[in-house]
N, C-alpha and C positions, 0 to 999 in steps of 0.2 A: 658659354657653351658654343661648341661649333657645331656651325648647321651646313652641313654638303647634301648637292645630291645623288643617287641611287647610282649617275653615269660616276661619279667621281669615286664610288666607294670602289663599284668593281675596274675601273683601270687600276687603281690603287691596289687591288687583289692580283689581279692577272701579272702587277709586275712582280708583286712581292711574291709571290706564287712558284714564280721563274716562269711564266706561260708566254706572255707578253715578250719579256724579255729571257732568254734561258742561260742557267749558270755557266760561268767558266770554272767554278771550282769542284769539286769531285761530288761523290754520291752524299756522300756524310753530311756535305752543305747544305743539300736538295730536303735532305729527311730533318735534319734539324730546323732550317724556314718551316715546313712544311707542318710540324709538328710530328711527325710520324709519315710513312707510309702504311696506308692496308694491305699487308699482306698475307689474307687469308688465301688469296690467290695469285701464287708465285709471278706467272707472268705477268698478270693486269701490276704486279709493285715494278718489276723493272721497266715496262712501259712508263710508268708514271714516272719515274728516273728518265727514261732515255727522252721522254720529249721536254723534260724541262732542260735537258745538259745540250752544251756544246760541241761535248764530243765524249759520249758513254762509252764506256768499254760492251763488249758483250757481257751481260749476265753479270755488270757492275754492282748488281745489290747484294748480289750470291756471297762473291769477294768481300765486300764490307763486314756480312755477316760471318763467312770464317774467321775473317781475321781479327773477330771482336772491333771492328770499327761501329760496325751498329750492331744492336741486340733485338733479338725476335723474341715476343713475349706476348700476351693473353692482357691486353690492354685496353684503350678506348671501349666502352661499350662491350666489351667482352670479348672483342676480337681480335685476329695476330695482326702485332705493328712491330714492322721496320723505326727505331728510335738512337736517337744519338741517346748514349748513356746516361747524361744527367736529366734526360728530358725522358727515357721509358724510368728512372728512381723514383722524380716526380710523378710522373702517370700514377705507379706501384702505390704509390703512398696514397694519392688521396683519392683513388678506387678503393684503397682499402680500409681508408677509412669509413665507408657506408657498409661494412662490414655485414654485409649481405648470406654471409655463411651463416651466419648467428640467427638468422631468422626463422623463424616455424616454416613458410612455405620451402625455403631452400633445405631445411633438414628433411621436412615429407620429402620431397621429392627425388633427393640424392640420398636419404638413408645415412647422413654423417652427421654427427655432434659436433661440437664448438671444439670440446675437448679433443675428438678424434681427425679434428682439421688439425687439430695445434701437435697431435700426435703425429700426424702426419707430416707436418711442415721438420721437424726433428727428424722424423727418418729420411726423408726425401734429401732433406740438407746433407745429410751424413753420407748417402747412398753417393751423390751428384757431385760431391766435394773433390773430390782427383779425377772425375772419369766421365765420358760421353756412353750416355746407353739410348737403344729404341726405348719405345713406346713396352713393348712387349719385355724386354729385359728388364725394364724399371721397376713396372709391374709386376714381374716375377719375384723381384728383389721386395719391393714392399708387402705384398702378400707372404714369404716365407719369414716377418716377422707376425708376433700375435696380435688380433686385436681386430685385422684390416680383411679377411676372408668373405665377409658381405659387400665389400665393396670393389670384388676384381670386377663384377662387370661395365661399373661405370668409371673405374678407373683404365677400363682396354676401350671407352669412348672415345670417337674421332671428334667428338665436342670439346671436351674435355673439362667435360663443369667440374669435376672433383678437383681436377691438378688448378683452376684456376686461381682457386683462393692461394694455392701454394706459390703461383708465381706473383703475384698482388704482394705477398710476404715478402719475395725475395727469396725462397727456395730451388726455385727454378727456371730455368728461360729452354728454346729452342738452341739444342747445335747446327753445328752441319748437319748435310743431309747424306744420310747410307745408302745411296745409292737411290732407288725409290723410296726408301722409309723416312722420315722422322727422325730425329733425338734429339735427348733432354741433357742440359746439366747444368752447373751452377755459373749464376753472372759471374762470380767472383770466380771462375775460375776461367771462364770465355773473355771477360772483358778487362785490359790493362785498366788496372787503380780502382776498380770498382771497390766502393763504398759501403754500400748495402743502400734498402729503403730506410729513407730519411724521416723527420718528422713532418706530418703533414702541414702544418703551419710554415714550416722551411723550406717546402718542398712548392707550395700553391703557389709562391713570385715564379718562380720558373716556368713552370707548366703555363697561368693565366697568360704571361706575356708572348710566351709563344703560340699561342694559339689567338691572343689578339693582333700579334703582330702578322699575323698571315692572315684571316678571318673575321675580323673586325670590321665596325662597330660590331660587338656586340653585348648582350646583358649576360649576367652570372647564371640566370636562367637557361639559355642557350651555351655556355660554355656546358653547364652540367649534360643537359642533354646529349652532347658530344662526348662530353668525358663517359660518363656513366649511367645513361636514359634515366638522368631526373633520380638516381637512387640516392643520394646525399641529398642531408636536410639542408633545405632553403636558407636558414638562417647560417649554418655553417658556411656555404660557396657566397653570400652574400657579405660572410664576415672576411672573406679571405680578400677578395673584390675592396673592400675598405680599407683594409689594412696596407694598401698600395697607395693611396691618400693621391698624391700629385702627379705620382707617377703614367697614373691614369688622367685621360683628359673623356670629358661627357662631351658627345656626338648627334646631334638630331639630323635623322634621314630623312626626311620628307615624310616627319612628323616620329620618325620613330628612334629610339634612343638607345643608346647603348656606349662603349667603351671602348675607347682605344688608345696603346701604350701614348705618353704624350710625346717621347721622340720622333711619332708617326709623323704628326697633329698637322705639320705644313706640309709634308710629303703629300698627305691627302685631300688637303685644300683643292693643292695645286693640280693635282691627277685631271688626266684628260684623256677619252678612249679614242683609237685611231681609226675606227673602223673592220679590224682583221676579224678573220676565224679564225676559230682554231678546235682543234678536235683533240679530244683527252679520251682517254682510255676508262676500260672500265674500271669499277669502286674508284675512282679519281678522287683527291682529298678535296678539288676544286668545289663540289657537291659533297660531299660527306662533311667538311668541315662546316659549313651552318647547316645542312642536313635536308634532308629532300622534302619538307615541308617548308622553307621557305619559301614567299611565296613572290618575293621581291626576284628571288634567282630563276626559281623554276615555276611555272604558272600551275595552280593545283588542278586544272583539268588536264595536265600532258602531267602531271607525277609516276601514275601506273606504267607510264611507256618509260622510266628510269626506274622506278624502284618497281623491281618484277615481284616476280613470284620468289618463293627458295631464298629471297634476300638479294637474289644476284642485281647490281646499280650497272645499267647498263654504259655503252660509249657515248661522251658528249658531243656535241654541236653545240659551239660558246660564239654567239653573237653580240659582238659589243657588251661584251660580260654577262649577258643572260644564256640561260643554256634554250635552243631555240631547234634541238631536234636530237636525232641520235644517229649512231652510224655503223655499222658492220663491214668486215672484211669478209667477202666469199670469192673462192678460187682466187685469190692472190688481187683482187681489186675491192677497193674501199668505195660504200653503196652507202650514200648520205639519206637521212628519212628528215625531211623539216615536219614540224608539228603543223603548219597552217598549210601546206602542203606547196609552199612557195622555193623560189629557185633562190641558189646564191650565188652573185657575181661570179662569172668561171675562175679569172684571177686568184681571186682572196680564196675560191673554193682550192682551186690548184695548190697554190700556195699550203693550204692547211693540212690537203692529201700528201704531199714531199715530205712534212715537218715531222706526218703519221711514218712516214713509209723509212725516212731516213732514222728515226728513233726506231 
C-alpha cells in the first residue's frame, strides 16, 4: 500500500486538475481530465475552462458544445455537465443503472410509471432524431401524442426531473442555445460517432478512472456520492472498483484510504506543493469532485460559507490545496474573504487575481 500525505495528494490534484499547471490543449482536454464540467451555470463552466487553459478562446465551452466536441447532459448528481462523449455514455449508463425512476418516491412525486418513462424515452427518441427543438416545442410535440397530458407541467420544469431519466437513457442531451432558450435533441445526432449508452459494467473502467485520475485517493463510496448522491447499491460501485484489480493501486492518507489509477502511483509520491494560490470560480470541479463535506479539503465549520443556500458553491481561495476562504468580484475588482480572517502574501495574492482576471 502506498501511504502519502494530505500536502502530496492535493499538489498532485492541482496539477492534474490543470490549476497548478494550466493546459495547452483546447477545452475538450480540460473537461475530459476533469471529468465533466458543471454546467448548470453557463458562465461559472467557462471560467472553470478559461482558468485552467493557456490561452481560451471567448466563450470556448459554448464552441465545443455546438460543435458536438462536448455534450451537455442531466449527469453527475442530477445536474448539467459539460462531458467529452465517451465519458457523459459512461456517466449515462451507470446513473442509470440505480434506476431511480422505478421507485415509489420518484413515481409519487413526478406522477410517471416505469412503463410511461419507457414510453417516453420512444417518443422523445423519435421526436429528437433529425431535429433541435426548445423546451416548449418538445413539449408540445410529446403531449400531442396520447398517454403524456398529466405530465405537461413537469415536463415544462426548469428542473427537469421528468426529461432526466430520458437523458440517463440516451434519449436526449442539450443543443445549442436559441438565443436565450434552451434545446434538446439526440446525442446521436449532436455528437460525431456517438454510440449510444453502453453497458454499465463496460461503461464503470472509464468513468472510475477518470474521476480517480483527477480526484483521488478515493473509496467507491465517495465516487458514488459524486456520481449519483450514494443512489447505487454499495455492492454494485464496490463491484465495479474490483473488477479494475491492479489497475487500481490502495492509498493511505494519513490514516485514510482510498484509490487511485496505478499509472498515478509515482506521479503522486513524488508531488510536492509550491506554496501558490489560486482562485477558482464558482461550482469549481476542484470542490465538487470529493464534494464539500470533505473535511481534509474544506474545514466543516467554513462549509456553509461554499455550499450556500439554493445549492449555489461559491468562488474559491485554494491555499496549498486547501480551500482557505472565498472571493467575489464587485464593480470590476476581485474582494478575497479568508476563513480565519488572515491576509495572504500580496505576491501570490496578485499573482492569483491576474490568473482570475486574465481567464
Amino acid at each position: 500500500m502506498l501511504e502519502v500525505g494530505w500536502d502530496q495528494v492535493f499538489a498532485w490534484r492541482l496539477r492534474r486538475q490543470f490549476v497548478s499547471e494550466p493546459a495547452a490543449g483546447g477545452v475538450a482536454a480540460i473537461a475530459g481530465r476533469l471529468a465533466g464540467v458543471q454546467a448548470q451555470v453557463a458562465s461559472a463552466a467557462e471560467t472553470a475552462v478559461a482558468i485552467r487553459s493557456r490561452d481560451a478562446a471567448p466563450n470556448a465551452l459554448a464552441d465545443a458544445l455546438a460543435a458536438g466536441t462536448l455534450v451537455k447532459t442531466w449527469a453527475m448528481r442530477g445536474t448539467l455537465h459539460a462531458m467529452v462523449p465517451d465519458q457523459a455514455a459512461a456517466a449515462l449508463a451507470l446513473i442509470g443503472a440505480a434506476r431511480t425512476w422505478e421507485k415509489p418516491s420518484w413515481q409519487k412525486t413526478f406522477g410517471a410509471t416505469p412503463d410511461q418513462v419507457a414510453a417516453l424515452v420512444e417518443v422523445v427518441s423519435a421526436v429528437l432524431a433529425e431535429q433541435v427543438l426548445t423546451r416548449d416545442e418538445l413539449v408540445d410535440a410529446v403531449l400531442a401524442e396520447p398517454g403524456f397530458a398529466h405530465l405537461g407541467e413537469q415536463l415544462r420544469s426548469g428542473w427537469g426531473a421528468v426529461l432526466k431519466p430520458l437523458a440517463w437513457q440516451g434519449a436526449l442531451c442539450h443543443g445549442p442555445a436559441r438565443g436565450t432558450k434552451i434545446t434538446f435533441t439526440s446525442p446521436g445526432r449532436l455528437v460525431p460517432g456517438w454510440t449510444g449508452v453502453p453497458d454499465p459494467e463496460l461503461a464503470a473502467p472509464t468513468l472510475i478512472n477518470a474521476y480517480l485520475g483527477a480526484y483521488g485517493p478515493a473509496t467507491p463510496e465517495v465516487f458514488d456520492a459524486w456520481l449519483s448522491r450514494n443512489s447505487l447499491r454499495k455492492t454494485l460501485v464496490r463491484g465495479w472498483f474490483a473488477a479494475l484489480g491492479d489497475a487500481l493501486t490502495e492509498v493511505d492518507v494519513e490514516g485514510r484510504r482510498g484509490w487511485i489509477p496505478t499509472e498515478f502511483a509515482d506521479e503522486l509520491a513524488a508531488a510536492r506543493l509550491d506554496g501558490a494560490v489560486h482562485l477558482l470560480g464558482p461550482f469549481d470541479q476542484y470542490v465538487l469532485g470529493p464534494g464539500t463535506a470533505d473535511t481534509a479539503l474544506l474545514p466543516a465549520e467554513h462549509r456553509a460559507k461554499v455550499s450556500r443556500t439554493a445549492g449555489w458553491i461559491s468562488p474559491l481561495v485554494v491555499v496549498d490545496g486547501r480551500i482557505a476562504g472565498t472571493w467575489d468580484r464587485v464593480d470590476g475588482e476581485v474582494t478575497v474573504t479568508m476563513f480565519d480572517g488572515g491576509q495572504l502574501p500580496s505576491r501570490a495574492l496578485s499573482t492569483a487575481v491576474a490568473a482570475v482576471r486574465e481567464g
